[in-house]
Each structure stands twice: as C-alpha cells, then as structure tokens.
Z-matrix of the N, CA and C atoms (Angstrom, degrees):
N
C 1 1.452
C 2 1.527 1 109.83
N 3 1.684 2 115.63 1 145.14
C 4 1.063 3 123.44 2 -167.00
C 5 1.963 4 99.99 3 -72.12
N 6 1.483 5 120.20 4 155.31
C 7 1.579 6 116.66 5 162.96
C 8 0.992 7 107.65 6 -53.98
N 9 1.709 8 114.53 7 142.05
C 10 2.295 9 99.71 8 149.07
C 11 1.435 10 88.19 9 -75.78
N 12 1.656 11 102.14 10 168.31
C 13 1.444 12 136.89 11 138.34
C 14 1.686 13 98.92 12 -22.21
N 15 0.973 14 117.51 13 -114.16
C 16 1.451 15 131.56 14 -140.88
C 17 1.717 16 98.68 15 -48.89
N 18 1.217 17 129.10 16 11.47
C 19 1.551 18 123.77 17 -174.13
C 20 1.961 19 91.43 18 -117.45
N 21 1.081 20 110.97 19 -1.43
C 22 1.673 21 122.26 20 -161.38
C 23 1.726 22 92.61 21 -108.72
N 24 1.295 23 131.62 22 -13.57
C 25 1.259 24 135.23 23 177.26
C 26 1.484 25 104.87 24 -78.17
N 27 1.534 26 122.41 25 165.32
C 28 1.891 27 114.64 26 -168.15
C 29 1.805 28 83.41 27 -111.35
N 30 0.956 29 96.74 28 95.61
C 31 1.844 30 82.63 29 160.87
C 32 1.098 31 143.86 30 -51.87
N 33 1.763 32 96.66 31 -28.78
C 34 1.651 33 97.76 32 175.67
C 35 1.417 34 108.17 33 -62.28
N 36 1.444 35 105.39 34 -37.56
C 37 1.617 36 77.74 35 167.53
C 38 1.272 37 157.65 36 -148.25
N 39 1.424 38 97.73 37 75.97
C 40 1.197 39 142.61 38 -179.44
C 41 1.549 40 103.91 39 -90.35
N 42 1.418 41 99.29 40 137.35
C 43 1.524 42 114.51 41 172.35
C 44 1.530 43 120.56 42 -126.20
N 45 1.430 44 127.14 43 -162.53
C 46 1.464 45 126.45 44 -173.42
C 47 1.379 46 90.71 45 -86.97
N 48 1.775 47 111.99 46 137.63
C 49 1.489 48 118.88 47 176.83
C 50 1.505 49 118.60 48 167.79
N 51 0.872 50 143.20 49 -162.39
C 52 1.466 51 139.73 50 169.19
C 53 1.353 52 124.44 51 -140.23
N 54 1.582 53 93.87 52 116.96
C 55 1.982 54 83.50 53 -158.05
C 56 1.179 55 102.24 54 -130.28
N 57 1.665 56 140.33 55 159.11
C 58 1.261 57 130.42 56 173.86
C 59 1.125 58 106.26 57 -78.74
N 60 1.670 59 107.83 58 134.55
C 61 1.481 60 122.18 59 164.02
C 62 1.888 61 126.76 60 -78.21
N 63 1.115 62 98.41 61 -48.80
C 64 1.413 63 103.56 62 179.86
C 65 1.820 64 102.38 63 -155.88
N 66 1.065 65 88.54 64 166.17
C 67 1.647 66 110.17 65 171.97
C 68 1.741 67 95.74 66 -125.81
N 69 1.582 68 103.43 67 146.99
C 70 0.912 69 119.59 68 -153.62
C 71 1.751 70 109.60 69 -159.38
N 72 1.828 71 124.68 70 72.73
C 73 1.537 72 115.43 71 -150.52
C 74 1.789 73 116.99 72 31.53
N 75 0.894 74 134.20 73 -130.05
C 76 1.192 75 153.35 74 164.20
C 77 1.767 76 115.10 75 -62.93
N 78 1.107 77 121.63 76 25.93
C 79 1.483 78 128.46 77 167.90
C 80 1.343 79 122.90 78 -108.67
N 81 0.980 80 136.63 79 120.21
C 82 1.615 81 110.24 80 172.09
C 83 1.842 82 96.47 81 -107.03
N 84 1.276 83 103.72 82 149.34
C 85 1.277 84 92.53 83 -171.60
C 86 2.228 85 104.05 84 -108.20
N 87 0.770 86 136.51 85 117.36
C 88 1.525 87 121.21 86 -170.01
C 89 1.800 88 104.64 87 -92.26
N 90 1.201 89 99.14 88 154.73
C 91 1.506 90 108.12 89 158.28
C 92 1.402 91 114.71 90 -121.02
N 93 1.577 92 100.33 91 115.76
C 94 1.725 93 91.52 92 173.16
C 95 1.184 94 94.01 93 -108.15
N 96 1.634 95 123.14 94 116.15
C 97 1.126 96 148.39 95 144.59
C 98 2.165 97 127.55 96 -56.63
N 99 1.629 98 98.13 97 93.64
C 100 1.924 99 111.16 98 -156.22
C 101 1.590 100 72.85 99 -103.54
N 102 1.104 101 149.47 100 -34.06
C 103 1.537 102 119.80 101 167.01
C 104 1.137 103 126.01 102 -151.66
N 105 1.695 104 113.46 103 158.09
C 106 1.622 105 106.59 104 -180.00
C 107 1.389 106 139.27 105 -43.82
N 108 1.658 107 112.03 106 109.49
C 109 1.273 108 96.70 107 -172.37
C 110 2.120 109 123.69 108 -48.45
N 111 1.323 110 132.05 109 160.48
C 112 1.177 111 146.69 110 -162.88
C 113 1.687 112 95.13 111 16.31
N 114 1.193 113 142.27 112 60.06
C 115 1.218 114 150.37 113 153.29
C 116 1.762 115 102.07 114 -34.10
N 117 1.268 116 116.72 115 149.50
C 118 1.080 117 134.95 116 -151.40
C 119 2.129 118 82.43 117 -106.17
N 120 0.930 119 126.30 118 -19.52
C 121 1.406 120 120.10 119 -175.88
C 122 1.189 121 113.01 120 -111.00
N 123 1.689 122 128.43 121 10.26
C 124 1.463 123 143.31 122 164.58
C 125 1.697 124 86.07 123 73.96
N 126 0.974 125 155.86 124 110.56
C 127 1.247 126 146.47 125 -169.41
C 128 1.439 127 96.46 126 -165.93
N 129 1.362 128 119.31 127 91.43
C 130 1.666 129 116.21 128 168.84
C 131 1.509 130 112.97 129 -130.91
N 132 1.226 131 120.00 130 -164.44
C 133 1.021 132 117.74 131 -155.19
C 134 1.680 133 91.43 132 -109.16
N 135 1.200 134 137.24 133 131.03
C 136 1.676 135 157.55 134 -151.16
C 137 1.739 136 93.02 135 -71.49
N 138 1.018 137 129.95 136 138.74
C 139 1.742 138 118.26 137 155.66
C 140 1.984 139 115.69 138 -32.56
N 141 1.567 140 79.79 139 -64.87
C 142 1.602 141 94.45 140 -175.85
C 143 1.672 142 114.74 141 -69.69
N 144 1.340 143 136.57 142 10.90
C 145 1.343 144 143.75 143 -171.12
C 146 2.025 145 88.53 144 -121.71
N 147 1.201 146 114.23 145 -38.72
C 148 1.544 147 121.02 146 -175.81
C 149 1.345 148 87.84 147 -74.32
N 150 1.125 149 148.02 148 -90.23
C 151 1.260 150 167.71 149 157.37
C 152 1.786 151 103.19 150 23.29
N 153 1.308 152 103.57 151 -75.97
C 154 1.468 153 112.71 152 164.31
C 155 1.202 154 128.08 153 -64.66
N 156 1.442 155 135.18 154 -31.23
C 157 1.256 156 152.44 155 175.79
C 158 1.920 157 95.55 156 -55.43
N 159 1.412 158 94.87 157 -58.75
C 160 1.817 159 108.23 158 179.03
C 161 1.899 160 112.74 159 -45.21
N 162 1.533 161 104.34 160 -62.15
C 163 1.624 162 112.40 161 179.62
C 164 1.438 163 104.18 162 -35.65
N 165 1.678 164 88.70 163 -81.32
C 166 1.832 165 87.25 164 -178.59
C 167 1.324 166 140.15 165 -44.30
N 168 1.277 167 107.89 166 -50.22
C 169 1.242 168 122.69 167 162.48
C 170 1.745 169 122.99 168 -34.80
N 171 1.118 170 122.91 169 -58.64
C 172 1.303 171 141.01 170 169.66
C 173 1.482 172 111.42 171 -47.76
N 174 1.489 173 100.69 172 -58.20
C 175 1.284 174 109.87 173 179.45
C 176 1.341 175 121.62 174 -73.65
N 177 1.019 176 95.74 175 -43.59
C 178 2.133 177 92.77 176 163.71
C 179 1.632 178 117.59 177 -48.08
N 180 2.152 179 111.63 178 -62.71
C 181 0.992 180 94.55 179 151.02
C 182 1.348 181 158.66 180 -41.68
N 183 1.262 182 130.90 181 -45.35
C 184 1.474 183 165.84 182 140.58
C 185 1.483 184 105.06 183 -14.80
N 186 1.584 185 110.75 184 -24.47
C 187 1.814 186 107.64 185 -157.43
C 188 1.656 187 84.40 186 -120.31
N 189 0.984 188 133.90 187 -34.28
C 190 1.421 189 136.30 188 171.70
C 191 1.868 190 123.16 189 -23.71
N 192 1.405 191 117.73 190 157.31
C 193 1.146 192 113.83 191 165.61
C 194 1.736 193 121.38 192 -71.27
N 195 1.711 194 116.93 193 11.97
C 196 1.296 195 110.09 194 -171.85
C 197 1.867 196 84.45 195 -128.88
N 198 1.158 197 120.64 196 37.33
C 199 1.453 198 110.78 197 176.98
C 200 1.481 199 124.27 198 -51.43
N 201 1.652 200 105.54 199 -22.58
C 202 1.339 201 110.41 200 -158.39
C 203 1.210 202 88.14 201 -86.82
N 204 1.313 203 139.09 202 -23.22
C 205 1.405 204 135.81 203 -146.98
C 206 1.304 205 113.00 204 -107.84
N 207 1.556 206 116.27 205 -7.31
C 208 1.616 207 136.18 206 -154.46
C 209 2.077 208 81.47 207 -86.83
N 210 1.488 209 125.33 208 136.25
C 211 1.143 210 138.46 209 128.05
C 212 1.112 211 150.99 210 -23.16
N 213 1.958 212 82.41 211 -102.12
C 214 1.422 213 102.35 212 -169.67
C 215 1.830 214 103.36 213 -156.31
N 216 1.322 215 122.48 214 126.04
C 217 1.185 216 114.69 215 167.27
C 218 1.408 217 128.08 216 -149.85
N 219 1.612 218 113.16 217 91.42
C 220 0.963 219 153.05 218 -155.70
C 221 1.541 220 118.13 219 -111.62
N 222 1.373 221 125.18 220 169.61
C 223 1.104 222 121.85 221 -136.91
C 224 1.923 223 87.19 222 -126.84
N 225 1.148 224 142.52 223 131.70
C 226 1.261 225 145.27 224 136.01
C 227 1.567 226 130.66 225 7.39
N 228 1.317 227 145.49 226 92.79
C 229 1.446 228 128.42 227 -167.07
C 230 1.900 229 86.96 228 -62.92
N 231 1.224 230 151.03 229 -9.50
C 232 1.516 231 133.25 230 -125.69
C 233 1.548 232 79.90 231 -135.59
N 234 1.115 233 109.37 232 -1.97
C 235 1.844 234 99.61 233 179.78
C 236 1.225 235 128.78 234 87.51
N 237 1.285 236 127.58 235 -4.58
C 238 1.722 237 135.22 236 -120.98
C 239 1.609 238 96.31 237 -146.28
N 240 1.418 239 131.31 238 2.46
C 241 1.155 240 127.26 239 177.92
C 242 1.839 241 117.22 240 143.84
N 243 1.274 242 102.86 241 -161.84
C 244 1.989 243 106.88 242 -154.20
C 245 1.542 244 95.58 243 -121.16
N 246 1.328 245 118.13 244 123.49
C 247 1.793 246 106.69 245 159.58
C 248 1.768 247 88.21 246 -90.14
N 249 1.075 248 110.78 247 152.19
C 250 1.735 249 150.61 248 -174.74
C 251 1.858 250 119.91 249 -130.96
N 252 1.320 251 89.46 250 95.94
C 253 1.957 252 77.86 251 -168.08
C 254 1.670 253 94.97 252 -119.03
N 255 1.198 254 99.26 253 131.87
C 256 1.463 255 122.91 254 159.94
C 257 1.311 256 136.61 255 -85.99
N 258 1.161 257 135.90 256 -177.43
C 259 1.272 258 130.65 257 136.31
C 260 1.510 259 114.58 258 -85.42
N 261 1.658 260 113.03 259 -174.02
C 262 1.765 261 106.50 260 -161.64
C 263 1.628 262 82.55 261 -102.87
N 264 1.163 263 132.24 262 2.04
C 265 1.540 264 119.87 263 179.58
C 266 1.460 265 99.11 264 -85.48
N 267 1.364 266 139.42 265 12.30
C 268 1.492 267 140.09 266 146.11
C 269 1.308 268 118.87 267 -82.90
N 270 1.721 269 124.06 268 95.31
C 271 1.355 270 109.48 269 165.26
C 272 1.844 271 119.58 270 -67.56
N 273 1.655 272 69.42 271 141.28
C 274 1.978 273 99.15 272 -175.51
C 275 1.769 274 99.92 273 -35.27
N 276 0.948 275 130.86 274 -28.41
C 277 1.588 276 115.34 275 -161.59
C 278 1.805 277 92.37 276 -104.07
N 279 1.503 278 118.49 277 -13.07
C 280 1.242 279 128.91 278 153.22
C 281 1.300 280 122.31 279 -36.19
N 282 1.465 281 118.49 280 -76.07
C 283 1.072 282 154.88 281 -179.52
C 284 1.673 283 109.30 282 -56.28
N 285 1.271 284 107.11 283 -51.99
C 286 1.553 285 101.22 284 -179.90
C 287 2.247 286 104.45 285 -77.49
N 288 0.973 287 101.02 286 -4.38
C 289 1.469 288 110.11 287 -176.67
C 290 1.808 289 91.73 288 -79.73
N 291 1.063 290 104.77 289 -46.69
C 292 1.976 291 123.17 290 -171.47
C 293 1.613 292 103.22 291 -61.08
N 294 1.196 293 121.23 292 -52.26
C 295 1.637 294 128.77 293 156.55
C 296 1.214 295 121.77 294 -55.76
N 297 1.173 296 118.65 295 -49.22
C 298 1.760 297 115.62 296 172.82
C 299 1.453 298 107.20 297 -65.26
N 300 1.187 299 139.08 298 -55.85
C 301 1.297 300 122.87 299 -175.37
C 302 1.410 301 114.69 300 -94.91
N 303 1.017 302 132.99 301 3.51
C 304 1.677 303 130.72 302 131.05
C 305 1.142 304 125.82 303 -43.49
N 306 1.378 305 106.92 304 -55.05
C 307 2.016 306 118.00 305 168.63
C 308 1.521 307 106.64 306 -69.75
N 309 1.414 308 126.50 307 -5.75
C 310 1.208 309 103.75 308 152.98
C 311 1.387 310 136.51 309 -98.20
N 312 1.466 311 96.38 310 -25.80
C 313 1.331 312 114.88 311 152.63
C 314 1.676 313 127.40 312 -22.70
N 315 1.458 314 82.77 313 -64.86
C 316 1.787 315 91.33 314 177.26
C 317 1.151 316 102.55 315 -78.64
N 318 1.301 317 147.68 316 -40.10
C 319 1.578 318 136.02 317 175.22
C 320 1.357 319 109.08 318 -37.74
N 321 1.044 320 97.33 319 -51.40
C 322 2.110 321 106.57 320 -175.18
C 323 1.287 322 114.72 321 -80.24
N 324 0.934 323 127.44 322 -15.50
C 325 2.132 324 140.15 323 -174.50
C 326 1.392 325 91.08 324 -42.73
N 327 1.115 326 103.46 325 115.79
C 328 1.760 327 106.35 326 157.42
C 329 2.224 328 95.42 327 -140.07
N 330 0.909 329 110.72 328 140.97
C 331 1.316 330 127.01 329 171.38
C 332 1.666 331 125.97 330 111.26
N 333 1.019 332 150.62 331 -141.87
C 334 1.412 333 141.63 332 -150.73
C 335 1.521 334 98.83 333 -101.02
N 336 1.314 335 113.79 334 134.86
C 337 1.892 336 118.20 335 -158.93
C 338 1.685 337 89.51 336 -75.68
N 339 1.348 338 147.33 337 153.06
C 340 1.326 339 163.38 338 -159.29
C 341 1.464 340 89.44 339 -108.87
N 342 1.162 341 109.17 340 126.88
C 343 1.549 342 120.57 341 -172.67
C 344 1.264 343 125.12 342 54.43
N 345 1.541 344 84.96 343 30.83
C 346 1.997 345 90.94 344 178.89
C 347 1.318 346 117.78 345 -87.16
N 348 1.311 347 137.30 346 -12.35
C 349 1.158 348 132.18 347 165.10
C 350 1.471 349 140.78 348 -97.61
N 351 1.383 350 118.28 349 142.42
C 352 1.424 351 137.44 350 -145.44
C 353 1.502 352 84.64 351 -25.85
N 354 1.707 353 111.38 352 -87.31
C 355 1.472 354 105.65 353 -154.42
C 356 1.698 355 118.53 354 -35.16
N 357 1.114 356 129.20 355 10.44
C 358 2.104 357 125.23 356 -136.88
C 359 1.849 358 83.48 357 -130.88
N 360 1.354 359 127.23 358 -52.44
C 361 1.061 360 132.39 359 -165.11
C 362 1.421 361 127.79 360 -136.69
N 363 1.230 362 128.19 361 111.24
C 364 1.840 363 116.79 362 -179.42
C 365 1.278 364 127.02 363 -56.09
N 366 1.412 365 135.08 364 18.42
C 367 1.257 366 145.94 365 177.69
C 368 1.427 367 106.32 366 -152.70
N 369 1.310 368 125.20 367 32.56
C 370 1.629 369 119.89 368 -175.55
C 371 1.283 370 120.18 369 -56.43
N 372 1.430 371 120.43 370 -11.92
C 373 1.797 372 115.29 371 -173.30
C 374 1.238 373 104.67 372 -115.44
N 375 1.695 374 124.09 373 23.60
C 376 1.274 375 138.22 374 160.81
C 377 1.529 376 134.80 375 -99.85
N 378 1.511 377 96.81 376 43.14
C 379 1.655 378 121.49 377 174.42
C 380 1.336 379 103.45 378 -110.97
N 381 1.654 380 99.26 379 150.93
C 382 1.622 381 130.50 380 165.45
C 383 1.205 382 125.35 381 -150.23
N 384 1.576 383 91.79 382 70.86
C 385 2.023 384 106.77 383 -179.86
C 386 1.604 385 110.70 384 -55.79
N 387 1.343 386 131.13 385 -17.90
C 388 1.632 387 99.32 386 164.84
C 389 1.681 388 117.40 387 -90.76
N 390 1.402 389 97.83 388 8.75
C 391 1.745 390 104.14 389 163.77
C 392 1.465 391 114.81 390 -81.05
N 393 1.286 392 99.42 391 -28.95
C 394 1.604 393 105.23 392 -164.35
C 395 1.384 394 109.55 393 -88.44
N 396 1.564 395 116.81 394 -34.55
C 397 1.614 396 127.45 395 160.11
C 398 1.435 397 135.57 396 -44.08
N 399 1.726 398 88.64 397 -44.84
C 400 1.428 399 98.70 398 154.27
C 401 1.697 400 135.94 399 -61.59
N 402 1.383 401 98.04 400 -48.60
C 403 1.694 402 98.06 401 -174.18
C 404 1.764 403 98.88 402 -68.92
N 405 1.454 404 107.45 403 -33.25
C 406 1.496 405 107.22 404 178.26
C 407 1.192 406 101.24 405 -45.00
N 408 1.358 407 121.75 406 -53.43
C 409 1.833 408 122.88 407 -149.88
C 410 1.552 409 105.24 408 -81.61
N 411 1.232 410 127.64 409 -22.43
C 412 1.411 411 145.21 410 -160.53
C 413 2.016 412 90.68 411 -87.96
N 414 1.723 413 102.26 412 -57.06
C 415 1.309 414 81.82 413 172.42
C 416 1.568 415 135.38 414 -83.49
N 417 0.969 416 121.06 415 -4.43
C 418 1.384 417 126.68 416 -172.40
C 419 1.653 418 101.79 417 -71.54
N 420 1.395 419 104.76 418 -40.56
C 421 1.976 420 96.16 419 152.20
C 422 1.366 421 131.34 420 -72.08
N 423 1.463 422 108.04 421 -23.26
C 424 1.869 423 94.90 422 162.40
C 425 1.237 424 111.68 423 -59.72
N 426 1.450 425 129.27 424 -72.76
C 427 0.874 426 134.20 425 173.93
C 428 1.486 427 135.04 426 -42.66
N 429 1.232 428 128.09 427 -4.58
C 430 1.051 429 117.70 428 -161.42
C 431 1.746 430 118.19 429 -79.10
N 432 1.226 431 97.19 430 1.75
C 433 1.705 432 95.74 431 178.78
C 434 1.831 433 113.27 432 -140.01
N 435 1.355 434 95.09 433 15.66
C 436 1.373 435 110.61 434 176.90
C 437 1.853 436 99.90 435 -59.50
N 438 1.612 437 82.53 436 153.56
C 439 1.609 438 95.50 437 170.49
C 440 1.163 439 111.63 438 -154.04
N 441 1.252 440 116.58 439 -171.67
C 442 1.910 441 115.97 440 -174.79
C 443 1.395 442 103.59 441 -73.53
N 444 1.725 443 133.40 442 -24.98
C 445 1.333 444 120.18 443 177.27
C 446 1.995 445 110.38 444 -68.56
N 447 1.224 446 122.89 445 -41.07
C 448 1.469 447 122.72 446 154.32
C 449 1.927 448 118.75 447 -39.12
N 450 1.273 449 113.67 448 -23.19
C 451 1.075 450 101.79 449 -177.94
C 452 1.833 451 145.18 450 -75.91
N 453 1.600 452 81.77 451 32.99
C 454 1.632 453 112.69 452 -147.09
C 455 1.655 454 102.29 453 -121.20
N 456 1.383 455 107.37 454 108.64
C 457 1.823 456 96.34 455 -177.70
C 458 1.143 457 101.15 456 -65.49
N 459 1.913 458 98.10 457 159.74
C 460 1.739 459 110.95 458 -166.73
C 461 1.544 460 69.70 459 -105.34
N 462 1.863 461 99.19 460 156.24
C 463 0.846 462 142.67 461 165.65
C 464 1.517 463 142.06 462 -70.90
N 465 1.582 464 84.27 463 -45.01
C 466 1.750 465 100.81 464 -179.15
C 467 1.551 466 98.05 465 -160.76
C-alpha cells in the first residue's frame, strides 16, 4: 500500500502551529498542531480536553461568516492536535484568522457546552473545559503572528 501524506511529514520536527496538510480539488485540508509531536514530557492533548476543544471549535467555526465553507473539525487519533478542512474559497490568512478566534473563543467559554447533552452527543459527560482553556490559551501565543508563509511544514 501506497503512504498517506500526513505519515510522509518528519515529526521530529514538527512543532505547535498550523500548517497545510494537503490540498485536495477544492479542499484545503489544515493541521493545527496543539502539541509536540512524541514530546519528551508525554504531554498530549486528554480525550476529554480534545473532546471539548472539538464542540467549540466546530461550533465557533460552524457559526462564522464562512459556514458554508467549514468541512471538517476534528480532533487527532495521535493526541497532538485538529485537522481543519475548508473549502479553497477560504483565504489561508482567512482560515488562520478562523483558528485564532476560535482559540479564543474557547479561552473565554463560560456557559452550557454546545452539544453537551445526552440526546446531541454519544459521549456528552466526556468534557474538560479547563483542559481545553488551557491548550486554547497556550495556543493563541503560538499562533499569534502566524501567517500564510508559516503554513509550510519544516523540514529539518
């Protein structure tokens, strides 16, 4: 079997950031990278901290002026961060604007979690919003000066 893409990237060295993963016709697919891949301090992101990170996230996106254009925004099987897929009618400095104030979004979340109840989600009592506040708050300084030239995995 042929590699995917995203197993063809060097993790070692890769850091926290948001980078394009693939293009895909009219998809762009993003990687937001919330922690170092195989980090030397086991440091990933909790089920239940991913979990919530996902609701909001979605829903922030989801509520946006690019709703029509929003994908997919989902959580990492590897623990370590969100693929984010668009359509290509989102410019890249768009899109990283859509992540930054999403992550603030969830920094600031105070009130009833959006799809938090039983009927809404099959794991609804599997949130941890001061997990999710945190990685929010942690990234809103990675990111804070990112641009579309960052959107390029490093190599070495």
């Amino acid at each position: 079997m042929k590699r995917i893409a995203s197993f063809s990237v060097n993790h070692d060295v890769l850091d926290k950031g948001m980078y394009i993963s693939r293009k895909d016709g009219d998809v762009i697919t993003y990687d937001v990278r919330m922690k170092k891949p195989n980090n030397p301090e086991n440091d990933y992101i909790s089920p239940a901290g991913a979990h919530t990170i996902e609701h909001l996230m979605a829903t922030y996106m989801r509520n946006s002026d690019y709703t029509d254009s929003i994908i997919y925004v989902g959580p990492m099987g590897c623990q370590t961060g969100f693929y984010f897929l668009t359509r290509d009618d989102v410019p890249e400095e768009t899109a990283i604007k859509l992540v930054q104030d999403s992550l603030v979004f969830i920094r600031d979340f105070e009130g009833e979690m959006p799809g938090g109840k039983r009927i809404e989600c099959g794991q609804y009592l599997l949130h941890d919003i001061p997990d999710a506040k945190k990685i929010a708050a942690d990234m809103i300084e990675v990111l804070k000066d990112w641009s579309p030239e960052k959107l390029i995995y490093p190599t070495a």
